[in-house]
N, C-alpha and C positions, 0 to 999 in steps of 0.2 A: 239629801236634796239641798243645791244651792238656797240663800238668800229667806231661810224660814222665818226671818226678821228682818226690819231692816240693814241693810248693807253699810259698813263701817269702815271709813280711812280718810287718806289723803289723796288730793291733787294738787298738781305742779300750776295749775291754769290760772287760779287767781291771784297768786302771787310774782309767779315767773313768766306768765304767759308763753313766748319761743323762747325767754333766757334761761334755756336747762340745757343740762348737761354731766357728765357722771359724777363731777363732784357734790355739785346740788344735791344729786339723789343719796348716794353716800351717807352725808354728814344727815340729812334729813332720816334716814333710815336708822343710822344711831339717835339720834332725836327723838324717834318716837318709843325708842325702847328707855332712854333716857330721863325722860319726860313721866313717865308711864299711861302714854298714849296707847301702844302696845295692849299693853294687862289691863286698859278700859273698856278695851275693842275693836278699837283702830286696826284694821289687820290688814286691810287692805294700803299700796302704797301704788297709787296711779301717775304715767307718764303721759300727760296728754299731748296734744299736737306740737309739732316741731321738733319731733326726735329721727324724722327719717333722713334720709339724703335729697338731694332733689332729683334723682332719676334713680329708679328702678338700677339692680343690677344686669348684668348677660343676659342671666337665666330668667329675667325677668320676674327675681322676687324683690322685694323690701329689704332695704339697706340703711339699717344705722350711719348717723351722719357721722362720720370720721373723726371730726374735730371736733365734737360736740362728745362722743362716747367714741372713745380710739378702741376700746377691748371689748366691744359691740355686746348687742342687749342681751345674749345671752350668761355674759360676765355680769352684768348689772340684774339681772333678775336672779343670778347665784346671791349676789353680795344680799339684798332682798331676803331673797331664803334665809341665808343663813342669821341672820336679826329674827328668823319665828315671823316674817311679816309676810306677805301674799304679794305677790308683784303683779300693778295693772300696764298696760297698755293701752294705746290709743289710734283708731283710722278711721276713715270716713267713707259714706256709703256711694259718696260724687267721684268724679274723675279726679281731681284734687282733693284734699284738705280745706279748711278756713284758710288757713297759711300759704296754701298754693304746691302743696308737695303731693307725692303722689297719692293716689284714694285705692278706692277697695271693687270700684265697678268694675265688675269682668273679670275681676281676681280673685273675688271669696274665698274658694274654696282654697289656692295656694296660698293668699293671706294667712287664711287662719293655721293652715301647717307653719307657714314662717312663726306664726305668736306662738303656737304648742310646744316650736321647738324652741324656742326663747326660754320656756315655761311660766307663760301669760298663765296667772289666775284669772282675770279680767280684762275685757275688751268695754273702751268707751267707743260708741263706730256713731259719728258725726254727719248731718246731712246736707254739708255745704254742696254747690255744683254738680247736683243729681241732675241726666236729661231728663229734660222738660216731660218726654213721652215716656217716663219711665213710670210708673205705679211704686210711690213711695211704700208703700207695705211689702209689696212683693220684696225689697231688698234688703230689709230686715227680714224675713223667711229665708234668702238666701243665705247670709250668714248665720241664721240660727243654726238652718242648716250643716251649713259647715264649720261651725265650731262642735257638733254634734259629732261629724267626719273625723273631727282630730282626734277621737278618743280620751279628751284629756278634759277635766271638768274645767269649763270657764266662765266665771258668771258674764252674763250677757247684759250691758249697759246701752240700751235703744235713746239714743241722743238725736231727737228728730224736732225738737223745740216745741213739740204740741199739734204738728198739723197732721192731717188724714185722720183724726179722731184714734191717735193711740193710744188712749189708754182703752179705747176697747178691740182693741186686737192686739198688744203688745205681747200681752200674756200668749196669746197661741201661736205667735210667731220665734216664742223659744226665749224670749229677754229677762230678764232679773229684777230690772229696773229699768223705767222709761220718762225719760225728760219730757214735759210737757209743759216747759215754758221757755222764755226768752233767755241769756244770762242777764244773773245777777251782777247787780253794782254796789259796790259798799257805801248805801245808806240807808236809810231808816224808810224813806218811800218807796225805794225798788224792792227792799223785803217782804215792804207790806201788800205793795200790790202784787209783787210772784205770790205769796201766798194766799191773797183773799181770790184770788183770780181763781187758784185750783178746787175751791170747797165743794165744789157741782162733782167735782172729778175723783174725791177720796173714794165712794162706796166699787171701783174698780181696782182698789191697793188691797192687798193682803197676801199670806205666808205664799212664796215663791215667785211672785214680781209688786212693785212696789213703783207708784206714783213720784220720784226725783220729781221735788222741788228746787232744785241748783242746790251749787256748793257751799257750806259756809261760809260769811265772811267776818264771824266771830274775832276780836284781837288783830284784823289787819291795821286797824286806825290812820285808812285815808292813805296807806303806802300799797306799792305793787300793782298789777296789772288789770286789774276793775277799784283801781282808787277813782270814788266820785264822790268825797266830802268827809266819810269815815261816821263812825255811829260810839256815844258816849258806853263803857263798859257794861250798865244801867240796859241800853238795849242790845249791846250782844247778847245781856241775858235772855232778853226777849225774846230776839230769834231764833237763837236756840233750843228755848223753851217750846216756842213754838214749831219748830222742825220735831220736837220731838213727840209732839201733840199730835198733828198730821201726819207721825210715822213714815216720814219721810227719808231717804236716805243719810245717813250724817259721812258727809263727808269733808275736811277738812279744807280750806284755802289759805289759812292764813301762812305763812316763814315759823316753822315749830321749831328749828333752831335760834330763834329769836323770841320765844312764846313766854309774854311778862305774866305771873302769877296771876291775878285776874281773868287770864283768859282760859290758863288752866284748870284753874275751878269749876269756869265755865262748860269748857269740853267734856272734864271726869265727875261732873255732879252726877251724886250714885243714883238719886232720886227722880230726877229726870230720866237719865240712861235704864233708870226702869222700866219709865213710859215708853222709851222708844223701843227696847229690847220685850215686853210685853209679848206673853209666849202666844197668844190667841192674835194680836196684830189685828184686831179689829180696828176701821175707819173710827174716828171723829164723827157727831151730825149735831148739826144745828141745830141749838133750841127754838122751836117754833114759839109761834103765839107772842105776846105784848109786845105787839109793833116790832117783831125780828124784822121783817124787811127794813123797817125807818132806821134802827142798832147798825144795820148794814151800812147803810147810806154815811152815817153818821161816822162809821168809822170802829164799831163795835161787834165783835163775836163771842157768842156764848154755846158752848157746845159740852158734848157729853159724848163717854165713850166707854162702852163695857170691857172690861180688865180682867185677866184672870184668876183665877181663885176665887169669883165670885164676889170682884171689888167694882169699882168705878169710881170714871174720873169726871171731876165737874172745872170747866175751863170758863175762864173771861180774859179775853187781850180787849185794850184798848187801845186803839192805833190813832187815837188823837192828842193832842198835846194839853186837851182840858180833861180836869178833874170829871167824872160820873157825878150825877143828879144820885139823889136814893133812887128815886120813880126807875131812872135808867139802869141803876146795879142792882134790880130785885129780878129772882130769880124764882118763878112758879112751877111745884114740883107736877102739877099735874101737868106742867108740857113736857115732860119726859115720863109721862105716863104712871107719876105717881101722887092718885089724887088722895083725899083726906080720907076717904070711904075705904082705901086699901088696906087701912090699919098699920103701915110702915111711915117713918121714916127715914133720913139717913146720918148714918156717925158721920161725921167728916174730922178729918185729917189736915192741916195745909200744909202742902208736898213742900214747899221752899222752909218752913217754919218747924216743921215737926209738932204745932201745937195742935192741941187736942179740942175740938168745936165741941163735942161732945153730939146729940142727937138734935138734929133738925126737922121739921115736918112743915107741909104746905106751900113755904116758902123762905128762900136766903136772900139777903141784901149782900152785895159784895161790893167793899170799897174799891174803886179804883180809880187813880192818879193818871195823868197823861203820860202816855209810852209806857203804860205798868197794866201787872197780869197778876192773874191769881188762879193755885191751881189747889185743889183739894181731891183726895182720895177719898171716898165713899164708901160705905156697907148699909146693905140693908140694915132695918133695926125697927123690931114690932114697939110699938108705942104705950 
């Protein structure tokens, strides 16, 4: 079964937006085996819009754009292959594209034979220019459908930005992963607000389709096609911390033939890519109680997430640019259900630190700085 964990790679979108082309993918495709992008997980290497022609061919299937890929996506999803990486593709469920090239309405089913025979691993299918009277779910069903038709496994990426309430039908409509928000822009408020926007929406992610939070924009630093200011390396770790907290898909945006050390640490940290890769892929949920809604407001998430093997994770982001109060970095064990009466408390770990908290019980204060997070691994532990 596709997608039993989060879904892993790259896209062309926020760095190249329509500037792709087979060399792009090439050298990007050695990159990630290069890098060891690849042996982290990265397996996926997605083409998004702007790769077709602008009309259909005769036969009226999809046509690789000539000057952009002269030895058409079938050669380029070989080159793919043969680097060990999964080659995506990309169409939309309107009459056009975002870019205005052809879509996927009334085509489905030949569509998806054109991707099978390419040898698409994955389909991102976009919802620009759908008619008005058309029932936005119905048309992701149609291509679940028929990528089902093609006989060839392809994971299903539902890119519908969040409207008709998909994360609760995505899952039964056949998709892997479903966007449920706007795109991302590379800085520190459009991260924060794509993410704190989804929190209502996590308890509908887990093993075989998964809530897409967008793409990262870890290491693009203010260059490429959602450049809006750039974010200090400090919070690419952030986001990606938190991408991987929300078990969200990781996908890559940044130029990884250009990928400075920093960024790389950031994408292969083992300890993270734990949390994200976590074999049980249980949601995140908020810690209730002392004033979580005001933490909200304010700018602050604290949450908790059970782990396999019978671990857990205890999470703080602070997405404000002031230092935590004590009052506001304390953390009461009986909002996660473990009060004094139970006779436990918990070992904790800190995931970034490896140091050792040793046994906590009642309650934790956790320091945290402006644009800084803290994450610790958890075990029961009788008192």
């Amino acid at each position: 079964m596709l997608a039993m964990t989060p879904p892993m790679g790259w896209n062309t979108w926020n760095t190249f937006g329509k500037q792709i082309n087979e060399k792009v993918i090439f050298e990007t495709a050695d990159a990630m085996v290069r890098t060891g992008l690849r042996d982290a997980g990265y397996e996926y290497l997605v083409i998004d819009d702007a790769w077709q022609a602008p009309e259909r061919g005769a036969d009226g299937r999809l046509r690789a754009d000539p000057e952009k890929f002269p030895n058409g996506m079938k050669a380029v999803a070989d080159y793919v292959h043969g680097k060990g990486l999964k080659f995506g593709i990309y169409s939309c469920a309107g009459n056009v594209t975002c870019m205005g090239l052809p879509g996927s309405f009334d085509h489905e089913f030949d569509d998806a034979r054109t991707f099978a025979e390419y040898g698409a691993d994955f389909l991102k299918y976009d919802f620009c220019f759908v008619p008005q009277h058309v029932h936005g779910p119905l048309l992701y069903r149609r291509m679940g459908l028929a990528l089902k038709a093609t006989g060839r496994e392809i994971l299903f990426s539902a890119c519908n930005w969040g409207y008709d309430g998909v994360e609760t039908w995505a899952r039964s409509a056949g998709a892997h992963m479903y966007r449920s928000t706007g795109d991302i822009s590379d800085n520190f408020r459009s991260m924060a607000d794509i993410a704190r926007s989804q929190l209502g929406k996590l308890p509908y992610s887990g093993p075989g389709c998964f809530n897409d939070v967008d793409m990262l924009v870890c290491g693009m630093h203010n260059a490429g096609n959602v450049a809006m200011g750039g974010m200090t390396d400090p919070e690419y770790l952030f986001h990606f911390a938190l991408w991987c907290v929300l078990g969200s898909p990781l996908m890559v945006g940044c130029d990884v033939r250009a990928m400075d050390e920093a960024t790389l640490r950031t994408l292969t940290n083992g300890e993270l890519l734990r949390i994200s890769q976590d074999a049980e892929a249980r949601p995140l949920y908020r810690i209730t109680g002392n004033h979580a809604d005001e933490r909200m407001r304010d700018g602050t998430l604290f949450g908790f997430r059970h782990l396999a093997g019978g671990e857990f994770l205890l999470a703080a982001f602070n997405f404000t640019d002031k230092p935590l109060s004590l009052w506001d970095g304390s953390v009461y064990f009986h909002d996660i259900g473990l009060p004094a009466a139970s006779g436990y408390g918990l070992r904790m770990t800190d995931v970034m630190t490896g140091g050792d908290l040793g046994v906590k019980a009642e309650f934790f204060t956790i320091p945290l700085g402006g644009h800084d997070f803290r994450l610790y691994r958890c075990a029961l532990a009788p008192l």
